[in-house]
C-alpha positions in Angstrom: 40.5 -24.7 17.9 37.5 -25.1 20.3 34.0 -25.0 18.9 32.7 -22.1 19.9 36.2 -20.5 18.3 35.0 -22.2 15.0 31.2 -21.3 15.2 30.4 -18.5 12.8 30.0 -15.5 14.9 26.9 -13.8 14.5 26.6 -10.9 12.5 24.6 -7.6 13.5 21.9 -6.3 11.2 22.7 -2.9 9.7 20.1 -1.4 11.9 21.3 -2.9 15.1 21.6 -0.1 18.0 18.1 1.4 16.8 15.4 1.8 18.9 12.3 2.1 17.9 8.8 2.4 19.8 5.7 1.2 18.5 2.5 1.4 19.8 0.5 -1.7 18.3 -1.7 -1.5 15.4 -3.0 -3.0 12.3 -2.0 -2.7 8.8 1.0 -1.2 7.4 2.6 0.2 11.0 3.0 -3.2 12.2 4.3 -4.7 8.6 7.3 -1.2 8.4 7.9 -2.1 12.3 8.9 -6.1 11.2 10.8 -5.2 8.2 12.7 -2.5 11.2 13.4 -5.6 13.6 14.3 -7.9 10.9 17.5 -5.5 10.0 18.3 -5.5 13.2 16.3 -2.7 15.2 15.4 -3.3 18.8 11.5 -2.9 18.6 9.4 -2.5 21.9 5.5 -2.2 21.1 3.1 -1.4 23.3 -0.4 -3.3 23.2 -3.5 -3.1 24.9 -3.6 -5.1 28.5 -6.3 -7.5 26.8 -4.4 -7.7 23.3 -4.0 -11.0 22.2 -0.7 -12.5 22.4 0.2 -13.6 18.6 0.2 -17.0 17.4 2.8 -18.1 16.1 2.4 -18.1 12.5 1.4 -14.5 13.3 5.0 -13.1 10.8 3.8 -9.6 11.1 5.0 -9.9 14.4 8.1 -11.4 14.7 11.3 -9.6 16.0 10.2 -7.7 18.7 12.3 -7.2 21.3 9.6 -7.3 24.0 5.3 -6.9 23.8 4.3 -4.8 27.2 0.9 -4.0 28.2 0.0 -0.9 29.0 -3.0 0.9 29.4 -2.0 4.7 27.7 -5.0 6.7 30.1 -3.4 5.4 33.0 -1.2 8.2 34.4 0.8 5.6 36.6 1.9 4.3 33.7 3.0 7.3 32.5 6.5 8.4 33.5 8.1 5.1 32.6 5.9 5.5 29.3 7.9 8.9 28.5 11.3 7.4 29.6 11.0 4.9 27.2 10.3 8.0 24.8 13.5 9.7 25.5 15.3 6.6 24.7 13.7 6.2 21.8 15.4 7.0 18.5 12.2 6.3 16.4 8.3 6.4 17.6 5.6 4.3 14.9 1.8 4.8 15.3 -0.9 4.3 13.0 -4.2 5.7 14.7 -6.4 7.8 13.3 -5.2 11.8 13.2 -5.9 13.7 17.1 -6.0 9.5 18.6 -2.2 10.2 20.0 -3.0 14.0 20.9 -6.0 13.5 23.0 -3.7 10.8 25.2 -1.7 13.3 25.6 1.2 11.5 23.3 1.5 13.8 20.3 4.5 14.9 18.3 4.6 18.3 19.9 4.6 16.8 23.2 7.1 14.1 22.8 9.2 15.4 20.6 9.3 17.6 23.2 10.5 15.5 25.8 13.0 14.0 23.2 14.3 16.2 20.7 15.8 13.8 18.9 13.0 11.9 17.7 11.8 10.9 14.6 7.6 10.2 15.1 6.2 8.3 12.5 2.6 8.7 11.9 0.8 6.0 9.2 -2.7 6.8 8.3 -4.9 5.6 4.9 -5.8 9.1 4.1 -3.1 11.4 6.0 -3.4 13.7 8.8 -5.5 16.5 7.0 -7.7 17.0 3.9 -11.8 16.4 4.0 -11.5 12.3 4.4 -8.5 12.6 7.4 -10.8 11.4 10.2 -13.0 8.3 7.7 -12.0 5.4 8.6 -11.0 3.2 5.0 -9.4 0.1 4.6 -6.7 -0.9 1.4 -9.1 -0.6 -1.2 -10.4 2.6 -0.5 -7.3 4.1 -0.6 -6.2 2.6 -4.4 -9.4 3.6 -5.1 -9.3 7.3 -4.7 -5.7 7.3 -5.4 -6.3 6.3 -9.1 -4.7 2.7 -9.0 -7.8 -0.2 -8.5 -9.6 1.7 -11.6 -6.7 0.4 -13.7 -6.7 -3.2 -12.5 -8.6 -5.9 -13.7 -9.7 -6.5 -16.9 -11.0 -4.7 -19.9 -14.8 -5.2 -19.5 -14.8 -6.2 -16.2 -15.0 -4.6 -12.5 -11.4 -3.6 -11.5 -9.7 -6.5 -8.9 -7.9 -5.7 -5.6 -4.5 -6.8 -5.8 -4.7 -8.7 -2.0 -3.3 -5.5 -0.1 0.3 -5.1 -1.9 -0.3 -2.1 -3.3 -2.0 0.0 -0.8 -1.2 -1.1 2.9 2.0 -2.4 2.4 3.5 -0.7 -1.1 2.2 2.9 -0.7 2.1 2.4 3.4 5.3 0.7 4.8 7.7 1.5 2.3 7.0 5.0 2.4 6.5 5.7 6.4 10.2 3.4 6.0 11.5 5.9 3.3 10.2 8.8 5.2 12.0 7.6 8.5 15.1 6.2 7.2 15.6 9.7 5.2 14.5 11.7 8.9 17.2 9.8 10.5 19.8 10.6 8.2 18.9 14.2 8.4 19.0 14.3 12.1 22.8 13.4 11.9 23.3 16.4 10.1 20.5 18.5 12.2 21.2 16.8 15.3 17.1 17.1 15.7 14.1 15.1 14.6 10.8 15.3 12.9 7.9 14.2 12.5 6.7 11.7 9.1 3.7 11.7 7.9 3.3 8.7 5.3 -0.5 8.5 4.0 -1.3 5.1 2.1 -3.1 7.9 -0.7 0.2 9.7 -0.9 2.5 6.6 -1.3 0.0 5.1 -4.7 -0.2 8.0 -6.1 3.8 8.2 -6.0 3.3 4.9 -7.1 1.4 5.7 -10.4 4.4 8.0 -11.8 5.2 5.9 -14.8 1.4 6.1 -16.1 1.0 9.6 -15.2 4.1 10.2 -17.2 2.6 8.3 -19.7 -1.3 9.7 -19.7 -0.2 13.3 -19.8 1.9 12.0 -22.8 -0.9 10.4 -24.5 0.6 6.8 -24.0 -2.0 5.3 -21.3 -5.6 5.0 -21.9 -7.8 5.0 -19.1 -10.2 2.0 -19.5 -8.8 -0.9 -18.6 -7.0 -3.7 -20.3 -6.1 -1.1 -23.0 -2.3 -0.6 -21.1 1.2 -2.4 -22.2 1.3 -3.5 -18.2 -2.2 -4.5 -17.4 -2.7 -7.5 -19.9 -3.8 -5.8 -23.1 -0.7 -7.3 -25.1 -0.4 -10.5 -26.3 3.0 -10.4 -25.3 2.4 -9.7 -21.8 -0.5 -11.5 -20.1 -1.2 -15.3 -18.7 -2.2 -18.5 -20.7 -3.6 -21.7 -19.9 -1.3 -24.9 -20.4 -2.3 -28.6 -21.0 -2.6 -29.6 -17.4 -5.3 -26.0 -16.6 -2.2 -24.4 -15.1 -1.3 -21.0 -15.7 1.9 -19.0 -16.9 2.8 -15.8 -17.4 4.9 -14.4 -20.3 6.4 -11.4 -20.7 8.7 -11.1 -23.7 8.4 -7.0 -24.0 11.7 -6.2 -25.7 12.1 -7.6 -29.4 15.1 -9.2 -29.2 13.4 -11.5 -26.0 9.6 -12.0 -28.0 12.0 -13.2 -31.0 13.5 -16.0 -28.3 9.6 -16.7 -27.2 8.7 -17.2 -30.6 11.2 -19.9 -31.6 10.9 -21.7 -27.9 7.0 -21.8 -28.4 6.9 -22.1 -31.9 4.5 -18.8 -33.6 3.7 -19.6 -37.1 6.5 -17.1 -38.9 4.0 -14.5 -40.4 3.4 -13.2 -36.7 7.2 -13.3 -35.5 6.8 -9.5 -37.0 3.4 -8.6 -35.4 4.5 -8.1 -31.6 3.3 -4.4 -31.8 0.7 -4.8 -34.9 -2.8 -4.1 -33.7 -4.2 -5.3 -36.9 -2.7 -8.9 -35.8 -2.6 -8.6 -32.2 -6.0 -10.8 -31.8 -4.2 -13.7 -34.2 -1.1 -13.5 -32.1 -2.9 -13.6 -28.7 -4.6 -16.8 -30.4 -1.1 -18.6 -31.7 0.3 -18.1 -27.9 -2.8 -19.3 -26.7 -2.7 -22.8 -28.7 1.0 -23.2 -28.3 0.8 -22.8 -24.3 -2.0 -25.2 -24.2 0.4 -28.2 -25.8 2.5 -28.4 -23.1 2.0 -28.6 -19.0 3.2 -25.8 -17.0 6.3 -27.6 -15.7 7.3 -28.3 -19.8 7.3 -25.0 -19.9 9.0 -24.1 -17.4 11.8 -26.7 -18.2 12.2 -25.2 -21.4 12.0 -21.1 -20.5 14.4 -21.8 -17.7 17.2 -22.3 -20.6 16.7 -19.2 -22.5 15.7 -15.6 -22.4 11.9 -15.9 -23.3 10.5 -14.5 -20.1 8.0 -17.1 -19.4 7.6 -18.0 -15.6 4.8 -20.4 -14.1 2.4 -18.9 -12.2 2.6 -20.6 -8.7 1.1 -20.9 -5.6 2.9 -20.2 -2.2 3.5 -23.6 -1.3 5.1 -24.0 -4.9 6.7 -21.3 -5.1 8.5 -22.3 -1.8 9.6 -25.7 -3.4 10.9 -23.6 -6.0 14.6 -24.5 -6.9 15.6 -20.7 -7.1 13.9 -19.9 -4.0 15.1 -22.9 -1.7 19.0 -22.1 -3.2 18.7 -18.5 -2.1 16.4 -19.2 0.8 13.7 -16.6 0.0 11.6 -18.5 2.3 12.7 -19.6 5.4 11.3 -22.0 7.8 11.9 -20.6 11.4 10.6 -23.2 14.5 8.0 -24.9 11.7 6.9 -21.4 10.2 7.2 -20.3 6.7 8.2 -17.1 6.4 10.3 -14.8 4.2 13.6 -14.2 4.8 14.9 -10.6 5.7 15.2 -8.3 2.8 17.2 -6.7 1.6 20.2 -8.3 1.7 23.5 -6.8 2.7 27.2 -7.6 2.0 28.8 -7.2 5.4 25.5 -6.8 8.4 22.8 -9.1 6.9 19.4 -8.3 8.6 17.5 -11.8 10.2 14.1 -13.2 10.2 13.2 -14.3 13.4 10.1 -17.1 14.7 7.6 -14.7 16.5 7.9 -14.1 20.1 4.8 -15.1 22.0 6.6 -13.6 25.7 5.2 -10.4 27.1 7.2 -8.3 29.1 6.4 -5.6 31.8 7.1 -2.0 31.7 9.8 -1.5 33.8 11.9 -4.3 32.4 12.0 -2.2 29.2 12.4 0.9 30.7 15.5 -0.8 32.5 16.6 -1.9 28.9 16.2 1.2 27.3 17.2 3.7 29.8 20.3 2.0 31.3 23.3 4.1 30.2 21.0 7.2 29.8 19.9 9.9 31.9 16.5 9.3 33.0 13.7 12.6 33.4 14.5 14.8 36.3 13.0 13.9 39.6 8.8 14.5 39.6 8.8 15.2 35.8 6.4 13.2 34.7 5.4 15.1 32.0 6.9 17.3 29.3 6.3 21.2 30.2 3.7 22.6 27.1 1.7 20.8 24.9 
């Protein structure tokens, strides 16, 4: 057997054979267009001529399959710009609403010209409503939508949680959802649509367990008052012996009764998980047992049973982390850390990739895209209405 016969033959992502246009951005575009390449999507995005080119340790933008210039007023640019569109099985922007329409690039133009495509349109605050044309960054969106009010502890001004939440949890996943679910639709259909994912839309789906909950009398409204927000005893971080930090998490009884024995809680409070009359004495005991041992004692000794007690790390521990380096969650690509591709499938496993730095010119693309399809009829350089 020759070596190449014995090399492991590389397997396509279960996206492979999409193509997917985006025209560069910031924010949550960008982040849904990466997690796209990593499973295997052919990405093209479209910058601005003086765009920087990304560094790289730039992981937003890794897996493209080319970065081309292109200056969208320019109407020389333009009918290699639309064949790229009717190759295209996905489009991704993220300008503000009436940006794409007054270049002459809107849904009802291009879909147009391609039928079949699914146009993905992120905004913070949607395409209409009073606020559609504000500009807004990550917190004001969890702010209106109900979620940074509930953050943060009781007492305290509520804390932005980095930009999880907002940009990437109520933005990506959702413009993702929305064009993964438009795809499937157009196999039925055999036409596509356009998505409109708003960062205010996705957190408020976000928020269904405590609206359930509110409208059932079962989530206060202040702060630190919440089963999930620190309130609990049983659920919030301590301080160790060496000023580190863990985070416990014991909810169900028969796991607080296996935190209990592993940390040692006097046996008058082993019944007082849910006791508000003892909650402040119980906080206390799991305060002054945490802070007898360091954090890595504690983690030695949680790691054995089911008390759902985890250190809190940093991201260069957490990448030394014996659970993440055996399952590779990070992944060092050409001296980068980054995380791997997720999910992860049985048979067409997606791929992290390092970032490409190379730019390449519009026709090479075109030529890509368009090379076993029918390219626009002679002088149509533009679709006919819009």
């Amino acid at each position: 057997m020759d070596a190449s016969a014995a090399a492991p033959r590389r397997r396509a992502g279960p996206l492979s054979g999409l193509r997917v246009l985006e025209f560069a951005g910031l924010g949550p575009a960008p982040f849904a267009c990466m997690l796209l390449a990593d499973l295997g999507a052919d990405v093209i995005t479209l910058t601005r001529p003086d765009a920087p080119i990304p560094a790289p340790t730039d992981i937003v933008s890794r897996g493209r399959g080319s970065r081309v210039p292109i200056d969208l007023k320019d109407p020389q640019s333009r009918p290699a710009l639309l064949q790229l569109v009717q190759a295209a099985d996905v489009l991704i922007e993220g300008f503000r609403p009436g940006v794409m329409e007054r270049l002459r690039l809107g849904p009802d133009r291009l879909c147009e010209w391609n039928p079949r495509l699914i146009y993905g349109r992120m905004t913070g605050w949607g395409q209409t409503g009073p606020l559609a044309l504000r500009a807004g960054h990550d917190i004001n969106y969890i702010a209106l939508s109900g979620v940074l009010a509930a953050i943060g502890e009781a007492g305290r001004a509520p804390v932005p949680p980095l930009n999880l939440v907002g940009d990437y949890g109520g933005g990506s996943l959702y413009l993702l959802l929305g064009v993964l679910a438009a795809l499937f639709e157009r196999q039925q259909s055999g036409r596509g649509q356009v998505v409109d994912a708003a960062i205010v839309d996705g957190c408020v789906s976000l928020l269904s367990v405590a609206l359930t909950q509110w409208q059932q009398g079962e989530y206060p409204l202040s702060r630190g008052a919440n089963l999930l927000d620190g309130s609990k005893p049983y659920y919030a971080v301590y301080r160790t012996a060496d000023a580190q930090f863990v985070g416990v998490g014991p909810i169900e009884p028969q796991f607080f009764a296996q935190f209990c024995e592993l940390v040692g809680i006097p046996e008058h409070l082993r019944a007082a998980q849910d006791d508000p009359a003892r909650a402040d004495a119980l906080r206390a005991a799991i305060a002054e047992a945490m802070a007898q041992r360091t954090r890595a004692e504690w983690q030695a000794l949680a790691e054995a049973v089911d008390a759902c007690l985890a250190p809190v790390l940093n991201l260069q521990e957490a990448i030394e982390h014996p659970h993440h380096r055996e399952r590779e969650t990070f992944r060092q690509i050409e001296g980068v850390w980054q995380a791997g591709a997720v999910p992860r499938f049985s048979r067409t496993p997606g791929q992290a990739h390092a970032v490409g730095r190379e730019l390449g010119g519009l026709s090479e693309a075109v030529s890509r895209w368009t090379a076993a399809l029918p390219g626009p009829e002679p002088g149509a350089g533009e679709p006919a209405s819009g």
